[in-house]
C-alpha positions as CSV (number, residue, x, y, z in Angstrom):
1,X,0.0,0.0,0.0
2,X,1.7,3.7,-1.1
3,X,1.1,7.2,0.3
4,X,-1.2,8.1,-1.8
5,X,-3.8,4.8,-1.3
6,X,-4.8,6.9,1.9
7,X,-7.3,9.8,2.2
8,X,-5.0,12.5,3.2
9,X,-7.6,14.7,5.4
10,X,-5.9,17.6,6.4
11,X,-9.4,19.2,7.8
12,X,-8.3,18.5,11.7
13,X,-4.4,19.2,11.1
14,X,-3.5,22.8,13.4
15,X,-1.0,25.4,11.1
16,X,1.3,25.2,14.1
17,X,1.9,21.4,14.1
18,X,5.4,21.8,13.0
19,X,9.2,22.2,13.5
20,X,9.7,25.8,13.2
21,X,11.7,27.1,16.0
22,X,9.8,28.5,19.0
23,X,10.8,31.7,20.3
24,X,13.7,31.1,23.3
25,X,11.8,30.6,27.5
26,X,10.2,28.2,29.6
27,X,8.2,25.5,28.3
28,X,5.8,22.6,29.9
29,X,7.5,19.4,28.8
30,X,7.5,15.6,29.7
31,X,9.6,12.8,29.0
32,X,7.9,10.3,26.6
33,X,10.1,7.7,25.9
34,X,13.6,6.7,26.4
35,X,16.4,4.9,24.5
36,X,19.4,3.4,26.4
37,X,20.9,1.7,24.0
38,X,21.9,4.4,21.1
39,X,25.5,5.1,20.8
40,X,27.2,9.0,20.6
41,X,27.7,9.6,16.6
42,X,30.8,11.3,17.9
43,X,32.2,8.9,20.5
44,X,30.4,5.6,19.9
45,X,29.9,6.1,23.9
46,X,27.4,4.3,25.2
47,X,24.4,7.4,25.9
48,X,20.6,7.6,27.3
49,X,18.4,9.1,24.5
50,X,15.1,10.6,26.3
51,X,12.6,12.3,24.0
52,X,10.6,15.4,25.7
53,X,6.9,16.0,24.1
54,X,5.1,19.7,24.4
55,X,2.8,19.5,27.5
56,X,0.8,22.7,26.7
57,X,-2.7,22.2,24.8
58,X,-1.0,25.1,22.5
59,X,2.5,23.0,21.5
60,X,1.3,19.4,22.4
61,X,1.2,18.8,18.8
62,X,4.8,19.8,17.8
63,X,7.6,17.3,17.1
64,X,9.2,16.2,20.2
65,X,12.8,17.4,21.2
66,X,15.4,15.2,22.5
67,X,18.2,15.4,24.5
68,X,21.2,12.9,25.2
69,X,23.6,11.6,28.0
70,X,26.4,9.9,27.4
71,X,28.1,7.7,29.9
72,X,31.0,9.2,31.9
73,X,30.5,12.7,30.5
74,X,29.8,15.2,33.6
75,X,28.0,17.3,31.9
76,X,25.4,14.7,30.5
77,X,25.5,13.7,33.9
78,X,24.6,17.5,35.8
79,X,21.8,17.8,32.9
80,X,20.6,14.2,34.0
81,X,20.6,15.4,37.7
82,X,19.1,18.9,37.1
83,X,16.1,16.6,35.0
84,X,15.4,14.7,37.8
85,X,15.4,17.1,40.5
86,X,13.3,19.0,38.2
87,X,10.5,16.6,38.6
88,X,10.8,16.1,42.2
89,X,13.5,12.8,42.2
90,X,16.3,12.9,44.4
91,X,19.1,11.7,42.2
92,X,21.4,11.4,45.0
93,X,24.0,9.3,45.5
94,X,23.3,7.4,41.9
95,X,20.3,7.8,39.5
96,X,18.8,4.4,38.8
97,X,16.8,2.8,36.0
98,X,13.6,2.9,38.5
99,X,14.5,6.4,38.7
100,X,14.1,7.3,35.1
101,X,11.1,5.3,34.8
102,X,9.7,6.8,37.5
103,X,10.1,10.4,35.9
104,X,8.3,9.5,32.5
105,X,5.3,11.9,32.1
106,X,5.9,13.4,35.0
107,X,5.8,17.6,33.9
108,X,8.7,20.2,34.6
109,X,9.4,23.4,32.9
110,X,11.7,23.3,30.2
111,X,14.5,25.9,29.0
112,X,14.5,26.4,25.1
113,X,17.0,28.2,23.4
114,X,18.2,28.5,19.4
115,X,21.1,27.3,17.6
116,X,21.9,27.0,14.6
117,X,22.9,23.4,12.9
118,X,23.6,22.4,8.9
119,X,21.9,25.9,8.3
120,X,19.0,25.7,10.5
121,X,17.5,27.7,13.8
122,X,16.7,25.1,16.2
123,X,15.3,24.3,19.8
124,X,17.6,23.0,22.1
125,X,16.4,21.8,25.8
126,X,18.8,24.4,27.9
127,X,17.2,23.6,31.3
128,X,15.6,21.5,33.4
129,X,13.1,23.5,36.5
130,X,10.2,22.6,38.7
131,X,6.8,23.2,36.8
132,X,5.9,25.7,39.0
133,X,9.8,27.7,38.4
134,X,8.9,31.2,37.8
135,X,11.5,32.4,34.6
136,X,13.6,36.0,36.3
137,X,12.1,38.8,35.1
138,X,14.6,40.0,31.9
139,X,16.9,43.6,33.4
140,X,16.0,46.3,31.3
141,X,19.2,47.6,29.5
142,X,20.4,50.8,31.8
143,X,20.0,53.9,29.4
144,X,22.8,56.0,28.4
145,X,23.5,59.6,29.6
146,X,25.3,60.9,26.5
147,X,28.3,61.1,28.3
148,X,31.6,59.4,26.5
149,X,34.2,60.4,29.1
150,X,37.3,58.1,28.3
151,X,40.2,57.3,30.1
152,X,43.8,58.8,29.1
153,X,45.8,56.1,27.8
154,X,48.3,54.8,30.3
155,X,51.5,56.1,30.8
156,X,54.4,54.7,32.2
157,X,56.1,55.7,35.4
158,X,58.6,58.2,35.7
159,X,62.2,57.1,37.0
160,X,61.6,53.0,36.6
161,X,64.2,51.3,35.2
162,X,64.6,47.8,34.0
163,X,65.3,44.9,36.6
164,X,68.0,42.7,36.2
165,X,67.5,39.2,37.0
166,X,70.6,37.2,38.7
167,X,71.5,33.8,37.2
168,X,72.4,32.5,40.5
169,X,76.5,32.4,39.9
């Protein structure tokens, strides 16, 4: 059976089902599945592959993101730790298999940012919070008087000389 041997009703499909980059904050997310048996591209290191879905009635129908931690990295490690304390597991001294099952579907606020790859703006998971974690209020930039007052370029001291360095004999 091909593509095309299906009705292709696109009545019920949303204009924001998608992979266009959201704008950078704090999203509801939940872990949906996990894969612990994919190997780094890079390394070949053995890594925990956990996809994340959209929570939010608004972005539940957007392609998942994923994130990855790989084995004996401590930064995969701190993002694995920040994840689960995020939805209320404490992930000390070890995190456990239990543990990560017991985290699937639970909610927590993720931290989206942009980068670019091959070309492309794309989501990357940037943090892991509490679902109730309230995102700090952005400082508004402090205004400028006008005034350019610069330093004089350094001068050096009058009546310094050179030191000499002993070679000990």
């Amino acid at each position: 059976m091909g593509f095309f041997d299906n009705k292709i009703d696109v009545s019920d499909i949303p204009d924001n089902v998608g992979s266009e980059p959201l704008p950078e904050g704090e999203y509801m997310m939940k872990a949906t599945e996990i894969d612990p048996d994919t190997p780094s591209k890079k390394t070949g290191a053995e890594m925990l592959t956990v996809t994340f879905a959209f929570v939010d009635p608004v972005h539940a129908s957007r392609r998942p993101l994923f994130d990855y931690f790989v084995v004996n990295n401590q930064v995969a490690y701190s993002k694995l730790k920040k994840w689960m304390r995020s939805v209320s597991i404490d992930p000390n001294p070890e995190i456990t298999k239990e543990m990560i099952n017991s985290a699937m579907g639970r909610q927590f606020k993720a931290k989206l940012t942009q980068e670019e790859f091959n070309g492309y703006i794309n989501n990357k998971l940037n943090g892991y919070f509490p679902a109730d974690h309230e995102a700090p209020t952005p400082i508004p930039p402090v205004s400028s008087t006008g005034s350019v007052a610069q330093q004089a370029p350094a001068q050096p001291a009058a009546n310094l000389t050179k030191a000499e360095w002993s070679t000990g004999g």
